[in-house]
C-alpha positions as CSV (number, residue, x, y, z in Angstrom):
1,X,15.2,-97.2,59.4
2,X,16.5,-98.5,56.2
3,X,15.1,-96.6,53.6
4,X,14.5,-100.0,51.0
5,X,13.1,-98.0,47.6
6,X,15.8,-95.9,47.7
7,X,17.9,-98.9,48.3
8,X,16.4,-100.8,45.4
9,X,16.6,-98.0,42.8
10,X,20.3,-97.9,43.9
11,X,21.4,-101.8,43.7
12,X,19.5,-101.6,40.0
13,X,22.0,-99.0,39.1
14,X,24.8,-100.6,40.5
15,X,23.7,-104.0,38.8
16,X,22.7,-102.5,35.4
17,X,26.3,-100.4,35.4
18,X,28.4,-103.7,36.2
19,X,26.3,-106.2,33.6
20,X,27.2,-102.9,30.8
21,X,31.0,-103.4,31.9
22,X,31.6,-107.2,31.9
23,X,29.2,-107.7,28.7
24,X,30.3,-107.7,25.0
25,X,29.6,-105.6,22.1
26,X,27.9,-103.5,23.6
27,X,25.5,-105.9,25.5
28,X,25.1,-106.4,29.3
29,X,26.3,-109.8,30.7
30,X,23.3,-111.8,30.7
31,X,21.4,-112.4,34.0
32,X,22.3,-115.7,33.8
33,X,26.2,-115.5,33.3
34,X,25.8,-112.6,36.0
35,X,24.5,-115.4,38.6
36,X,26.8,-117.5,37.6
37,X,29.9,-115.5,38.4
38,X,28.5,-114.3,41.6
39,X,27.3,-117.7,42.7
40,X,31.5,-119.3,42.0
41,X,32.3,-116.7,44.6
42,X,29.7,-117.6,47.4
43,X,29.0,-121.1,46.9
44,X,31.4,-122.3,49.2
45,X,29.4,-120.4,52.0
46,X,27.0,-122.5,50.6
47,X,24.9,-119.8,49.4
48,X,23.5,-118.9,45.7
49,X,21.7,-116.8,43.7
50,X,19.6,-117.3,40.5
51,X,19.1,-115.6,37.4
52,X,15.8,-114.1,38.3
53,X,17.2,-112.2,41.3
54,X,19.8,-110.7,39.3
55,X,16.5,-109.7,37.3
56,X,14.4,-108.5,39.5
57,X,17.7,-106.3,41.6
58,X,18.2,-104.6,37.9
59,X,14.7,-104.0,37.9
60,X,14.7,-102.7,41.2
61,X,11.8,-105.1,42.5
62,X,14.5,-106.2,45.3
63,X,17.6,-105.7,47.1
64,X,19.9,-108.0,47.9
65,X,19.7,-109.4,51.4
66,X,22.4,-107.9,53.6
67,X,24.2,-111.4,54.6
68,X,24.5,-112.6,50.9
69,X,26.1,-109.2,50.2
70,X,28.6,-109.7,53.1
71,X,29.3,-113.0,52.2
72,X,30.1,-112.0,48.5
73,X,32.1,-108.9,50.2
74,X,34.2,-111.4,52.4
75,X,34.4,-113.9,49.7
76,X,35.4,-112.3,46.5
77,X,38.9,-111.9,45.7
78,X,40.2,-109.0,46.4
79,X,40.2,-106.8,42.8
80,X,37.3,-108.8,41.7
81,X,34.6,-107.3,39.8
82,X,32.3,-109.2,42.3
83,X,33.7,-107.5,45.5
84,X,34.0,-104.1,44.4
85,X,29.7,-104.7,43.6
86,X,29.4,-105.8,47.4
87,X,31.4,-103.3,48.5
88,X,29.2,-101.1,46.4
89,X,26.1,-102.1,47.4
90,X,27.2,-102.2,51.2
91,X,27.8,-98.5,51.0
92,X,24.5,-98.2,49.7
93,X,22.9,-99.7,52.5
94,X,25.3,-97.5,54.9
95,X,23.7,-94.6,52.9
96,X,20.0,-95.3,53.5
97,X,19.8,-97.0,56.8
């Protein structure tokens, strides 16, 4: 059984840690820009992804749904800062299922 607060607390972490990396002077990328980046990568699945669900992953209200995940996995270049998240985030679901 997935084990989905532990799964949430998680994706926050890995979210939070990425937005620190790819932001600027010592401020996390901004939700938006976030969305943004990860929607160029999955849109052709024609899937998306909003500001507020970047927001409420880094809060750890929710976790991402598996598919989009596996989508962004399979459709991120390979060395992107977008695939190694999925890849991330898709161990963490390995971990707590």
């Amino acid at each position: 059984m997935l084990n989905r607060t532990l799964l949430r607390q998680e994706t926050a972490r890995i979210v939070n840690e990425y937005r620190i990396k790819l932001g600027k002077q010592g401020k996390p990328l901004s939700y938006a820009q976030f969305a943004w980046q990860l929607r160029t990568c999955v849109r052709k699945n024609g899937l998306s992804v909003s500001y507020q669900t970047i927001k409420n992953w880094a809060d750890g209200i929710h976790c991402p749904e598996y598919f989009f995940i596996t989508a962004l996995a399979y459709s991120a270049s390979e060395g992107s800062w977008q695939k190694m998240l999925a890849l991330e985030i898709l161990e963490s679901y390995k971990r707590h299922m």
